[in-house]
N, C-alpha and C positions, 0 to 999 in steps of 0.2 A: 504493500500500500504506500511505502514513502515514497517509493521512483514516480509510482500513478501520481501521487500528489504533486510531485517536482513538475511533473508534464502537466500538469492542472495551471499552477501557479506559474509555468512559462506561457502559456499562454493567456493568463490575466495579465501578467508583466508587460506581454506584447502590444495590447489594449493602449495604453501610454506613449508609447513608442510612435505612436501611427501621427502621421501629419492631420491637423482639425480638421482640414478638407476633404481627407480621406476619411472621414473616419465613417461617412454613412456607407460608402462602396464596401469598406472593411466587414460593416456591420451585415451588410448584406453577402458577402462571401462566408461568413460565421454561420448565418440562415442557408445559405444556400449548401454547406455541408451539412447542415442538421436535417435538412427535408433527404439528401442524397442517403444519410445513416437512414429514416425514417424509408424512404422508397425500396429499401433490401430488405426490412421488417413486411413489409405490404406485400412482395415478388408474388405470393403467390396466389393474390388476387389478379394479379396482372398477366398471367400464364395464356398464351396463343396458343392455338388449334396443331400450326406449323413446330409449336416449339415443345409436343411430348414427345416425338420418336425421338432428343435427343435426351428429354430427362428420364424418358421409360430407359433407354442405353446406361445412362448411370446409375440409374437404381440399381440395374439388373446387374452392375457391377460391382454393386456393391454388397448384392446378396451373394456374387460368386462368391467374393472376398471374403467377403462374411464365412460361408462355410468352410473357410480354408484357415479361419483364425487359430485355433488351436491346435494344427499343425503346423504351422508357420512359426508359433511362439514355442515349442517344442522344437523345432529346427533351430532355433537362434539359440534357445536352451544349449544345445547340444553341440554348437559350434564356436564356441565363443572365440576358437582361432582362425573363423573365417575370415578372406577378402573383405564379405559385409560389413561384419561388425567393428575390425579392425579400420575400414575405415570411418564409422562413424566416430570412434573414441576421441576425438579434438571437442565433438559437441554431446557427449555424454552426461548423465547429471552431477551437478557440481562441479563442472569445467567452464571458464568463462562463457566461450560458446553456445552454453547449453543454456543461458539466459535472452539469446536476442528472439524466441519465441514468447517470452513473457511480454503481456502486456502493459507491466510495470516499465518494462524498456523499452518499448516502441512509444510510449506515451511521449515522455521526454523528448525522443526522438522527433516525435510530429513539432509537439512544441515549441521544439527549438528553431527547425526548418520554418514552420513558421516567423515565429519573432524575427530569425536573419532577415526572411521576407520582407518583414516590415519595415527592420530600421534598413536594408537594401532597396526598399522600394522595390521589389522584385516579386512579377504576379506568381513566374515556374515555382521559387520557392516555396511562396507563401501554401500553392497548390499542392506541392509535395507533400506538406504538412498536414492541409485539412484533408487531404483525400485519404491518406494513409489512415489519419484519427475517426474520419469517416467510419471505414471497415475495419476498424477498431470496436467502433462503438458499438455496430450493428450486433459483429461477431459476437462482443462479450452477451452484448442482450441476450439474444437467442440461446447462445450454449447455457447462461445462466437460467434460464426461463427453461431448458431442457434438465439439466442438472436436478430442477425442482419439480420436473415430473418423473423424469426414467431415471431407475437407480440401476446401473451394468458394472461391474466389478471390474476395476482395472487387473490385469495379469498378473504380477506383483502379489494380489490377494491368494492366488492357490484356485478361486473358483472357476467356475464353468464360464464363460464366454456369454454363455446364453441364459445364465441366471439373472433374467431381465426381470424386473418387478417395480411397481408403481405404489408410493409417491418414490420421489427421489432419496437418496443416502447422503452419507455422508462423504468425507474428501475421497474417499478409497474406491467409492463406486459412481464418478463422476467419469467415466472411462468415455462415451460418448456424446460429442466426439470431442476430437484430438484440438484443446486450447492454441498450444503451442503453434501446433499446424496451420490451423484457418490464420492467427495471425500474422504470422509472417508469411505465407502466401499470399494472406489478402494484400499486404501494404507491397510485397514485391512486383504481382498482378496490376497493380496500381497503377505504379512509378514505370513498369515497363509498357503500359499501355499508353498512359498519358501523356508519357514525351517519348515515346517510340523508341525505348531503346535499343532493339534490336540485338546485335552480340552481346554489347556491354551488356545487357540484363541476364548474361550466364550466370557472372558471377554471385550475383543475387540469387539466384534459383540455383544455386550449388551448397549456398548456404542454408535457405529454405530447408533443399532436400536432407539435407543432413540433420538439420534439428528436428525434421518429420520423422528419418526411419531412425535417430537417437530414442525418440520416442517408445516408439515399440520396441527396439532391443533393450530398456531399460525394464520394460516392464511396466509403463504407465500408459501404453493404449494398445490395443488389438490392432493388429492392422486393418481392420473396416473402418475404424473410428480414424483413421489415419486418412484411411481415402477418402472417406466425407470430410475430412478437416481439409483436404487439399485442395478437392472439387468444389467446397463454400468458399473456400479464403480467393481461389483462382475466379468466381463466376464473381464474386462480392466486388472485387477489386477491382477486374474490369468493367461491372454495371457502374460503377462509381466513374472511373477515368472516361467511359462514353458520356456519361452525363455532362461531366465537367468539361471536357474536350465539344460537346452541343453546345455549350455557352460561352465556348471561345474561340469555337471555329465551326458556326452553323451552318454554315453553307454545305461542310465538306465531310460533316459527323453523322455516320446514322444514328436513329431512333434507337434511344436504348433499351438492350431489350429486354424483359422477364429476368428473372435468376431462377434457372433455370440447372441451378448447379455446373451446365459447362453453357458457356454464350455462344451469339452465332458467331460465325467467321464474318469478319466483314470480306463483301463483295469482291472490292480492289485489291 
């Protein structure tokens, strides 16, 4: 909770920072991330006709997954000298690494990008920051609002995978889905949609991947809950960047669409 609160308090800070002429356009880029967090909450009111054969695809994907969890986590069990897992150990738990999935350090993160924004007078930055805190927000909502209905046993417990039961538990059977995952997915999905990064966003999604499958070889998600955490953080992040990229480049932006766990391709 202190790093969230430092990411809290950089962006009150940043409030001050803004020239008085800016400050209504400010206020309205503030609004216009909070309707962007609110419009991932809504998705699936929003859901088109065109856009189930790609979320039937991911479900179905995730019930493969699903039935392969307990085998999967028995194979990681049993290799711990793998290629795999040896190379996730840089983002294992308790190594620096294994904190840029927490949403305690992306917060700051946003925060900060922002405030440079402002005292830079720089729109890229300031956009870095809310769109990131965006699918932040949304993320935490949702998983928290899931947490306190479905209680699934993180691996780590010894239980069954499928020892699912309603209302939710406590920290140990918060297993679905993957925290760490959606978030740095979400803000990498972002940052590489919205100013197009292209190669440069490897290394971004090199870092992702690895605090994703650190996750499950420690023992704190199954890998289904990993692939929902990957498939929300990746749809989340870019419903966000199409949004914001329509209001700064309308002519040239499609319609953003559904979250629909994976989006459409654009056209082009």
């Amino acid at each position: 909770m202190g790093l969230r609160r430092h990411g809290l308090l950089l962006l009150l800070a940043a409030l001050p920072a803004a020239r008085p002429a800016n400050a209504q356009r400010l206020g309205a880029e503030l609004a216009d991330a909070g309707h962007d967090a609110l419009r991932i909450l809504a998705s699936p009111a929003h859901i088109q006709t065109d856009d189930l054969p790609t979320l039937g695809a991911v479900i179905g994907g995730a019930v493969v997954v699903g039935a392969l969890d307990a085998p999967i986590q028995r194979w990681i069990d049993r290799h711990e000298g793998s290629l795999l897992v040896r190379a996730a150990t840089p983002f294992r738990e308790g190594s620096p690494l294994s904190r840029l999935g927490l949403a305690g350090t992306l917060w700051p993160v946003s925060g900060a990008l922002y405030l440079a924004g402002l005292i830079a007078d720089d729109r890229a930055l300031r956009d870095a920051g809310l769109g990131c805190g965006a699918t932040l927000a949304a993320s935490t909502t949702i998983r928290h609002a899931i947490y306190r209905l479905v209680s699934r046993p993180r691996p780590g417990t010894g239980e069954r995978p499928y020892a699912i039961s309603v209302p939710g538990g406590d920290w140990e059977h918060h297993s679905f889905f993957a925290g760490h995952t959606s978030n740095i997915v979400g803000c990498t999905a972002f940052w590489d949609r919205r100013f197009r990064l292209g190669a440069a966003a490897l290394p971004l999604y090199a870092l992702a991947a690895g605090v994703s499958v650190s996750r499950t070889i420690d023992g704190a998600h199954w890998a289904s809950d990993t692939y929902v955490g990957v498939a929300f953080g990746y749809a989340a992040g870019r419903l966000v960047a199409d949004r914001m990229r329509g209001r700064v480049e309308p002519r040239t932006t499609e319609p953003d669409p559904a979250l629909v766990l994976v989006v459409r391709w654009p056209a082009r």
